[in-house]
Structures are given as structure tokens and as C-alpha cells.
SERO-4910 file (N, C-alpha, C, O; in steps of 0.05 Angstrom, whole numbers):
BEGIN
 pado doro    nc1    nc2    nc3   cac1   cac2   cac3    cc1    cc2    cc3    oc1    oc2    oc3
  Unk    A   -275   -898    -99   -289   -872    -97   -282   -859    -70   -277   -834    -70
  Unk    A   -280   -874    -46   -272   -865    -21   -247   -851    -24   -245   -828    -16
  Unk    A   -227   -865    -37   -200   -859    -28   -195   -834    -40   -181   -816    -29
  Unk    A   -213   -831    -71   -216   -808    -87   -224   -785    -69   -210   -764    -69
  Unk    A   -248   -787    -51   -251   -766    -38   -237   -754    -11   -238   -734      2
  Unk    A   -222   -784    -10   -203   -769     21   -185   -753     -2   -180   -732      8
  Unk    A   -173   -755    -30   -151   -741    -33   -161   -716    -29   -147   -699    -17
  Unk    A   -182   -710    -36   -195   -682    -43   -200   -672    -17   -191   -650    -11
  Unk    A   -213   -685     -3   -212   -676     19   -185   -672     40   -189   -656     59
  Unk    A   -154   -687     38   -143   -676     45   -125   -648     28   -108   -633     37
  Unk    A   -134   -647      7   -119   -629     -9   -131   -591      0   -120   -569      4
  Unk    A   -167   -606     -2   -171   -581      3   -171   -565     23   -172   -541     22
  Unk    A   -171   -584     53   -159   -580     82   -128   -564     75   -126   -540     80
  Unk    A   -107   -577     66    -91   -562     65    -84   -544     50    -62   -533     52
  Unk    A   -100   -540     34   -105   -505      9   -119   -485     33   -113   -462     36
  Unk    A   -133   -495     46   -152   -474     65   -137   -463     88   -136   -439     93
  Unk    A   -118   -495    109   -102   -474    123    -71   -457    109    -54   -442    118
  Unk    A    -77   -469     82    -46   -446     67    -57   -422     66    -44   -402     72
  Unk    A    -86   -422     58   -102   -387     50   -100   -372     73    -95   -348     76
  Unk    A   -106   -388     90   -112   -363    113    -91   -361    133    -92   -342    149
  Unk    A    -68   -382    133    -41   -373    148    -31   -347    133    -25   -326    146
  Unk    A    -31   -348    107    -18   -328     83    -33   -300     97    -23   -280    107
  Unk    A    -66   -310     94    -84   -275     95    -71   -266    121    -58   -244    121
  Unk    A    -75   -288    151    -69   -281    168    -46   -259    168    -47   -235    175
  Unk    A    -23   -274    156     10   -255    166      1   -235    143      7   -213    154
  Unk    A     -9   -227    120     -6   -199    105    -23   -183    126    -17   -159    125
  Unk    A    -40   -187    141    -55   -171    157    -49   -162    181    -61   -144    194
  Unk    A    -24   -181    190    -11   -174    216      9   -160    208     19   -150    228
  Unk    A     24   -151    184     44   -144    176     29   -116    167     34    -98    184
  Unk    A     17   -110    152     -5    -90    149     -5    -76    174      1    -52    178
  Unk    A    -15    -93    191    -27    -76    223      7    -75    233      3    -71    257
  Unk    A     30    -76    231     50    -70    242     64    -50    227     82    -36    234
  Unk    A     49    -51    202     64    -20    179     49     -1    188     58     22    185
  Unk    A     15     -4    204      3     23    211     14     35    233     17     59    237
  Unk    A     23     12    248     37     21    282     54     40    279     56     60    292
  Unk    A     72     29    256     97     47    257     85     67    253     84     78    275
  Unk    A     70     83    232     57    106    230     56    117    255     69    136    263
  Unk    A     40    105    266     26    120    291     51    112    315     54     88    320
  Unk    A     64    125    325     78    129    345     65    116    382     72    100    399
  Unk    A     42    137    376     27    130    401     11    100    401     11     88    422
  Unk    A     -1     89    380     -5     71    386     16     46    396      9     29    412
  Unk    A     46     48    383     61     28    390     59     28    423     71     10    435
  Unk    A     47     47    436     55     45    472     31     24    477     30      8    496
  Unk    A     13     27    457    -24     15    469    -12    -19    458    -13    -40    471
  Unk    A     -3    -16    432      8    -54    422     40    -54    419     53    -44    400
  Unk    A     51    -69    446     79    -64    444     84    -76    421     66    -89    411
  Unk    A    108    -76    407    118    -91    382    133   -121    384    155   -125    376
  Unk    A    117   -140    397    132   -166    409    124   -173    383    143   -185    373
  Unk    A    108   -173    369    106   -192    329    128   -165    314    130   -142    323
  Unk    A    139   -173    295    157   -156    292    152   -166    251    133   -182    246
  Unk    A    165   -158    233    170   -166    212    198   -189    211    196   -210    198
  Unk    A    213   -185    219    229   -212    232    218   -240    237    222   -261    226
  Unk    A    204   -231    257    186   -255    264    173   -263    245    183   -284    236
  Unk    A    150   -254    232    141   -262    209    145   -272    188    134   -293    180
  Unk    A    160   -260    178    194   -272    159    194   -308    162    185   -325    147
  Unk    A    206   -310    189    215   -337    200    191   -356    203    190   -380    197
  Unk    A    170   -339    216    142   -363    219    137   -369    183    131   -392    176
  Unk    A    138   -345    161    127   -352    142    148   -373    116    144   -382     94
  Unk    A    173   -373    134    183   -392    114    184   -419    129    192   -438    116
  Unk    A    179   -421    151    177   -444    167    154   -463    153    154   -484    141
  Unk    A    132   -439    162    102   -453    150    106   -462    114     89   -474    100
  Unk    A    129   -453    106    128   -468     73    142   -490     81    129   -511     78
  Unk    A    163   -493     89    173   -520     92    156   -541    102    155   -564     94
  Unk    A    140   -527    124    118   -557    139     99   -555    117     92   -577    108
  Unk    A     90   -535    105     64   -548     87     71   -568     57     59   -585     45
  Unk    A    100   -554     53    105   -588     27    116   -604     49    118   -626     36
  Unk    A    127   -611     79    131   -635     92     97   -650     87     89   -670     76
  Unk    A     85   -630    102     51   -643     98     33   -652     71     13   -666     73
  Unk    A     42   -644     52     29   -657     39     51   -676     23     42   -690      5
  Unk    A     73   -677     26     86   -703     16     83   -721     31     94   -742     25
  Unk    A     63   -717     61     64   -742     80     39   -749     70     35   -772     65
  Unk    A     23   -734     68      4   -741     62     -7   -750     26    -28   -762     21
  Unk    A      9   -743     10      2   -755    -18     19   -781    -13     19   -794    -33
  Unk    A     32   -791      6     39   -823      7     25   -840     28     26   -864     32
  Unk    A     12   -819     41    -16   -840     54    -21   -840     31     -7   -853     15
  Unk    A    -45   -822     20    -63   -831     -9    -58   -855    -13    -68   -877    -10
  Unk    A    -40   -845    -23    -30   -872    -49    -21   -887    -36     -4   -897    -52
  Unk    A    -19   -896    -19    -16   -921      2    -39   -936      6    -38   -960     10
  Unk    A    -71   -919      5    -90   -933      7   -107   -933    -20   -131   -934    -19
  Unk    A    -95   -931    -42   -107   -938    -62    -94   -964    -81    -72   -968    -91
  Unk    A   -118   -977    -80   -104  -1006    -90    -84   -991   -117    -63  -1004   -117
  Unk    A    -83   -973   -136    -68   -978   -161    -43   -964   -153    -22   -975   -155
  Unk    A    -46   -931   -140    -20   -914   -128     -8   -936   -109     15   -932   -116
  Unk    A     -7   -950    -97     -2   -969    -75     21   -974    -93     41   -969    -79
  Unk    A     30   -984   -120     42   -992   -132     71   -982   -148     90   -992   -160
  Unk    A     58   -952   -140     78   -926   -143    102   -931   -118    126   -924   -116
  Unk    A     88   -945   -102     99   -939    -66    119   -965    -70    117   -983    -88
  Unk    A    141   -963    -46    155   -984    -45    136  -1005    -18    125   -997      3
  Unk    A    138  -1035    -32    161  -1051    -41    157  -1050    -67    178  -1056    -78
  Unk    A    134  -1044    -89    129  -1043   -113    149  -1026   -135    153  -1027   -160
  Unk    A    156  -1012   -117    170   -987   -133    191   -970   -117    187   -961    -94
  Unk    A    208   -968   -128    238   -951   -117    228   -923   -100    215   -907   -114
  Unk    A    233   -917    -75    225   -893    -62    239   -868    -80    230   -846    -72
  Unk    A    252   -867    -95    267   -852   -117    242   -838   -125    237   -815   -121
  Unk    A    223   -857   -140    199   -848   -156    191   -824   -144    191   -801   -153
  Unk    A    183   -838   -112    162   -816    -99    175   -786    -78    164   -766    -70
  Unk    A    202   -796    -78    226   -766    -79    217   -749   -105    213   -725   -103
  Unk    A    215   -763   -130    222   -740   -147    195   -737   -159    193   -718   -175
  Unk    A    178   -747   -157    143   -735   -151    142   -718   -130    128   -697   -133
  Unk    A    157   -723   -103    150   -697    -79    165   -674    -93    153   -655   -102
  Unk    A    187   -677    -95    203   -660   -100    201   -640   -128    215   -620   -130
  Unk    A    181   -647   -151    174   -629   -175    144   -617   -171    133   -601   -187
  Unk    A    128   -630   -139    100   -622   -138    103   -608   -118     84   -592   -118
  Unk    A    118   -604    -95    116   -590    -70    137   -587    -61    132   -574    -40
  Unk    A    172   -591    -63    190   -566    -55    201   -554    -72    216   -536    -65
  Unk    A    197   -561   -105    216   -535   -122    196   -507   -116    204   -484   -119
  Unk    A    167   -513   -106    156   -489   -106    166   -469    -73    165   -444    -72
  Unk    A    174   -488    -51    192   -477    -35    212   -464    -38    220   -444    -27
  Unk    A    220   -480    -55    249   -469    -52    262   -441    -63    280   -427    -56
  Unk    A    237   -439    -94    231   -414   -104    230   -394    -95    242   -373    -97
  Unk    A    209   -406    -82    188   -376    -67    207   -362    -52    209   -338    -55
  Unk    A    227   -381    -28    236   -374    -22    268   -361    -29    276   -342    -16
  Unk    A    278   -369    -42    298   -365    -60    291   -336    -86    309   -326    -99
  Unk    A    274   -331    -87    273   -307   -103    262   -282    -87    262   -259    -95
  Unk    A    251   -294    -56    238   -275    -44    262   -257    -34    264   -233    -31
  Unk    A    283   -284    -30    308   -266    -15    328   -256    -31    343   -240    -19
  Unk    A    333   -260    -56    337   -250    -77    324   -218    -83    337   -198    -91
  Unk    A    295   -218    -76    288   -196    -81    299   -180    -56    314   -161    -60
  Unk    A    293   -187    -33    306   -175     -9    339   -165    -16    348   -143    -10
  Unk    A    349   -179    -24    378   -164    -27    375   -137    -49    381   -114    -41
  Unk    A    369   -138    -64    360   -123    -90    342    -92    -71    348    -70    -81
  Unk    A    327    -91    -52    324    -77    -34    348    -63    -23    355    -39    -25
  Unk    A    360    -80    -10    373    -66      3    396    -57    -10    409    -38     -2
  Unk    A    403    -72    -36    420    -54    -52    421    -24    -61    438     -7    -63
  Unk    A    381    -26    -66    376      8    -80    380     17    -39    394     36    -34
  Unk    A    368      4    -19    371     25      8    402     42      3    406     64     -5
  Unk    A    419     23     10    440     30      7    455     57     -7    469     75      2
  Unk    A    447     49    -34    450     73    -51    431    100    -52    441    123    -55
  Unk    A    399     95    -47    386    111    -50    365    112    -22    340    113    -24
  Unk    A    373    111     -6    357    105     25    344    124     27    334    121     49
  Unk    A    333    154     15    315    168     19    289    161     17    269    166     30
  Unk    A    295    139    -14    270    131    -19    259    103      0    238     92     -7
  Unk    A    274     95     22    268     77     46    255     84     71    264    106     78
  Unk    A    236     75     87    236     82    106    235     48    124    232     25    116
  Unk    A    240     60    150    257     31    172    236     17    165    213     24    164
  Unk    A    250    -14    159    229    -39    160    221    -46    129    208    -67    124
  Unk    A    226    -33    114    211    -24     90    222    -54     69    208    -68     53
  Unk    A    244    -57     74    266    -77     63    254   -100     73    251   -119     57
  Unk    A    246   -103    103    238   -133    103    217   -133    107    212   -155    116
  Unk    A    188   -115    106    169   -113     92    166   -127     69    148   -143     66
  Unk    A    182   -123     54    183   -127     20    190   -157     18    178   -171      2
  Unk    A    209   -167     33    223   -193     40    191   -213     39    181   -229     23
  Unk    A    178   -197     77    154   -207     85    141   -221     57    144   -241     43
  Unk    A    125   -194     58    110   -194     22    117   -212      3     99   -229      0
  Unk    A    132   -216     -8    151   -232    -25    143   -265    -19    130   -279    -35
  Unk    A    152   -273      4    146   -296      5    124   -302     20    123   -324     31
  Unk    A    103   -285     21     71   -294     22     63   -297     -7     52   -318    -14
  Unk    A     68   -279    -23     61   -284    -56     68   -310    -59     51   -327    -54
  Unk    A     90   -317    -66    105   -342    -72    109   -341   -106    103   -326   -125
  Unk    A    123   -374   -102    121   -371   -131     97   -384   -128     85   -394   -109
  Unk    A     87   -382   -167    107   -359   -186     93   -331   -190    100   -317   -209
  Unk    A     74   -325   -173     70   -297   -183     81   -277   -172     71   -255   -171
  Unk    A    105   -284   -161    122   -269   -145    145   -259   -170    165   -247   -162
  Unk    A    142   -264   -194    145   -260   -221    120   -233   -223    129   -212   -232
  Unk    A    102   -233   -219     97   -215   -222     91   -185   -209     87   -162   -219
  Unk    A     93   -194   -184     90   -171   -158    119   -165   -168    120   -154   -190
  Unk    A    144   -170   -156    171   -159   -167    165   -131   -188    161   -108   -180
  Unk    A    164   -139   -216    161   -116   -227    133    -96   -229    131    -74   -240
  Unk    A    117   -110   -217     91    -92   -207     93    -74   -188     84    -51   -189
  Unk    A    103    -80   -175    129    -58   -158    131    -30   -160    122    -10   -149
  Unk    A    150    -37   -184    171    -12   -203    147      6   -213    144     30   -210
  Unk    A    131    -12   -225    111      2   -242     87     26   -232     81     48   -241
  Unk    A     74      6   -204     71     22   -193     83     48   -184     72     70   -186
  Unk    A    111     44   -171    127     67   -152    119     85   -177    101    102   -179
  Unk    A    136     78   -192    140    101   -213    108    114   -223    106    138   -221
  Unk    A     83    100   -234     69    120   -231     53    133   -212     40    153   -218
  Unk    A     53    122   -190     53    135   -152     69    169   -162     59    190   -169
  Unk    A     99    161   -158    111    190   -154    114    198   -187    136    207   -190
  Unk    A     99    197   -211     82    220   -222     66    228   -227     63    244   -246
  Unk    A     45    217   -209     19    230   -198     18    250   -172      4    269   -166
  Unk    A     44    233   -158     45    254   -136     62    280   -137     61    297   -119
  Unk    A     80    282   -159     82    303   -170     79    323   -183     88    346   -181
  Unk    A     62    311   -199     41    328   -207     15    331   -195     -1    338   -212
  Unk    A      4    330   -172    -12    336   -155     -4    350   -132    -18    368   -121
  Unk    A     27    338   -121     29    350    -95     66    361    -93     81    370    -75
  Unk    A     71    354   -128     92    368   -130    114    364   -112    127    383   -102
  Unk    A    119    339   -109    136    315    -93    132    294   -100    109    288   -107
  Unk    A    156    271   -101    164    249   -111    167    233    -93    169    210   -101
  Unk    A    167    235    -71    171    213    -53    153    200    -46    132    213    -45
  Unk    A    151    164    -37    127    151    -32    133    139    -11    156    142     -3
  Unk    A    118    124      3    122    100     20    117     76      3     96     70     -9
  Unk    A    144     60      5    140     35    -12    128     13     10    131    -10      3
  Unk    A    121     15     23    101     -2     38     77      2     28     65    -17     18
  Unk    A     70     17     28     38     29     10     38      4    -21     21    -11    -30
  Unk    A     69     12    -30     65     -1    -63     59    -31    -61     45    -44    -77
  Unk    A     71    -40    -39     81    -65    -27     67    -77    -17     74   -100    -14
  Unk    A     42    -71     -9     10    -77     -2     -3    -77    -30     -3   -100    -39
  Unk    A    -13    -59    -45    -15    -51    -71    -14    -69    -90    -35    -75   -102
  Unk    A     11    -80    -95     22   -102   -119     11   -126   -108     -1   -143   -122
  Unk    A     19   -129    -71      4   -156    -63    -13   -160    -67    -17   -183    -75
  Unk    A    -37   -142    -67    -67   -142    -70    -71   -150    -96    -81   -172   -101
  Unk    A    -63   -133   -116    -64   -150   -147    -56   -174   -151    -70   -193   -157
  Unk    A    -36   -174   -149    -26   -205   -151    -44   -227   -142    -53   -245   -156
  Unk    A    -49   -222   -114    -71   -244    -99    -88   -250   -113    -97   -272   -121
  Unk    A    -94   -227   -118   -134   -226   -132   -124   -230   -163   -139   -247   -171
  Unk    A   -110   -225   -179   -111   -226   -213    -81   -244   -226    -76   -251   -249
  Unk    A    -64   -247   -195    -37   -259   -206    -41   -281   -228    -29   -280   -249
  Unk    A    -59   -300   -222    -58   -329   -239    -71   -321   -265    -72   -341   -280
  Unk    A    -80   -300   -274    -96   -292   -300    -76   -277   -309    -71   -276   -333
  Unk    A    -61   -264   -289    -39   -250   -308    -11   -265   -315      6   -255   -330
  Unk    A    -10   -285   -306      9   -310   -311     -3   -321   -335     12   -327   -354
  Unk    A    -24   -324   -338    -47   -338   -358    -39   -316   -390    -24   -323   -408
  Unk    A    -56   -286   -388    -41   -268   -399    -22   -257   -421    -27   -248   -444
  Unk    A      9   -262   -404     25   -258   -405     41   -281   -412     66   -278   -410
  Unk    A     25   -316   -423     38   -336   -424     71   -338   -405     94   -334   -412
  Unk    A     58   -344   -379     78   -354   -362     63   -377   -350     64   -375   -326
  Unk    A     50   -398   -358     38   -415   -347     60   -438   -345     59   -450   -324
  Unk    A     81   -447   -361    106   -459   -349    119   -453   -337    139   -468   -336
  Unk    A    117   -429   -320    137   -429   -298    111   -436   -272    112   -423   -251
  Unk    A     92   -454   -275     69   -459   -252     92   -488   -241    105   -501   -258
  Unk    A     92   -495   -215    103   -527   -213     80   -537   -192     80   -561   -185
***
């Protein structure tokens, strides 16, 4: 029963600091998309956190949090008389590679691998169509991307599109201009996703692409 409740209790320790590292950087990234707005404020908060930065702290923090809990699902099961047996000398360390490795880095490697995926795909349309860009906007989107993660980063991607597109024909037909700030959409889709992603995976039967 003990060992039962340390798992839980280390699991849900490390779900709590994943939630709020995640909230943390969308809110510092947020407060660095208002700065740009405002000109004068960047003199009052110089720009030493940057979207760069964030980028790098937030794919760092995925690598340490599946290092952390593959260190820690082999304590567990190190102190439970039956998992104990999963563990070497009982059992080939193979086993518990390819248990870490289908429970806590294909979802790394995803997240991050489609986030930057999506990031190129950015800068492809910049490239071609950079009116509809403004500076930062590309690794904004990068940012964003891999706070979602997988897999509902399956669904922010084309929540996106959907949005932009009915953004600029509402704002065309209201203000008779097409252009948006895709940072706006890019907050927007995050927000859905956060709050309704796993119901719309549910939905939309994508519950096999969960790892």
C-alpha cells in the first residue's frame, strides 16, 4: 500500500511541476508578445527573456522531465517486492529501456519533432507570404507548439488555419481588411487545446496516437 502511494505521489509531484513550468512560459511568452506591442514599455522591461530563450528552457525541461520520471519509475519498482522483478538482476535492463522509452521519450521526441516541423512550415509560408508575419511570430509559434506537446499538438496545428481564416472573414467583413496577428491565433488555439485538447482527441477518435 505504501509503495502504491509513493508512486502516486511521485507521479502527481511531477504532473504539477510539468503544469505550471508549461503555464509559467505561455505567460511569459504572452507578456513578451504584449511588449513588442508596446514600444515604450520594452525601455521599463528590457528584453533579456526573449522567445529564443524559452524555446531552449522549454525543450530542455522535456528532456529532464522523462530523465525524471524514468529515474524515478525505477526507484518505484525497485521498492516494490513484485516490480523489483521487472528490474535487473531479475530481468534484462532492455525491458526497462523499452518501458522508459514507449512511456516517456517517444512523447519527447514528438513533441518536439513536430513542434519543429511545424516551425519550418512557418517559415516556409514567412518566406513566401511575410506580410501575413510579424517579427518573432515564427518562433512564437515554435514556442507554442512545444508547450502543447504531443499529441494535441495534432490539434492546435490545424486549429490554427481554421481559426486565421475565420479571424480575416470577420475582419473583413467588419473592418474590411484581411490581415491578422498570428500571435493572437497562436494564443487562441493554445487556449483551446489546453482546456478541450484531450476531449477533442477523444471526439475525433485520435486516442491512439496518446503514448
Amino acid at each position: 500500500m505504501g509503495n502504491w502511494l509513493s508512486t502516486l505521489s511521485i507521479s502527481f509531484f511531477l504532473e504539477g511541476v510539468s503544469t505550471i513550468f508549461f503555464f509559467l512560459v505561455l505567460f511569459l511568452s504572452f507578456f513578451i508578445y504584449l511588449l513588442e506591442k508596446w514600444p515604450t514599455a520594452q525601455k521599463i522591461f528590457p528584453g533579456k527573456i526573449n522567445y529564443k530563450f524559452l524555446i531552449i528552457t522549454t525543450v530542455f525541461f522535456r528532456i529532464f522531465f522523462a530523465a525524471a520520471k524514468t529515474i524515478s519509475q525505477y526507484y518505484v519498482w525497485g521498492q516494490n517486492e513484485f516490480t523489483q522483478f521487472l528490474l535487473p538482476p531479475h530481468q534484462s535492463i532492455k525491458y526497462f529501456i523499452f518501458y522508459s522509452w514507449g512511456h516517456f521519450w517517444i512523447n519527447v521526441i514528438l513533441s518536439i519533432s513536430v513542434a519543429a516541423v511545424f516551425y519550418l512550415l512557418l517559415r516556409g509560408l514567412k518566406k513566401y507570404q511575410e506580410r501575413f508575419f510579424e517579427e518573432g511570430e515564427t518562433e512564437l509559434g515554435f514556442l507554442i507548439a512545444l508547450i502543447v506537446g504531443w499529441p494535441v499538438i495534432v490539434i492546435f496545428v490545424p486549429m490554427i488555419f481554421v481559426l486565421a481564416i475565420f479571424l480575416m472573414i470577420f475582419r473583413y467583413f467588419i473592418f474590411k481588411e484581411t490581415l491578422i496577428p498570428l500571435g493572437g491565433v497562436f494564443f487562441l488555439a493554445a487556449f483551446i487545446t489546453i482546456i478541450w485538447g484531450n476531449q477533442l482527441i477523444k471526439i475525433l477518435n485520435l486516442g491512439v496516437l496518446r503514448i
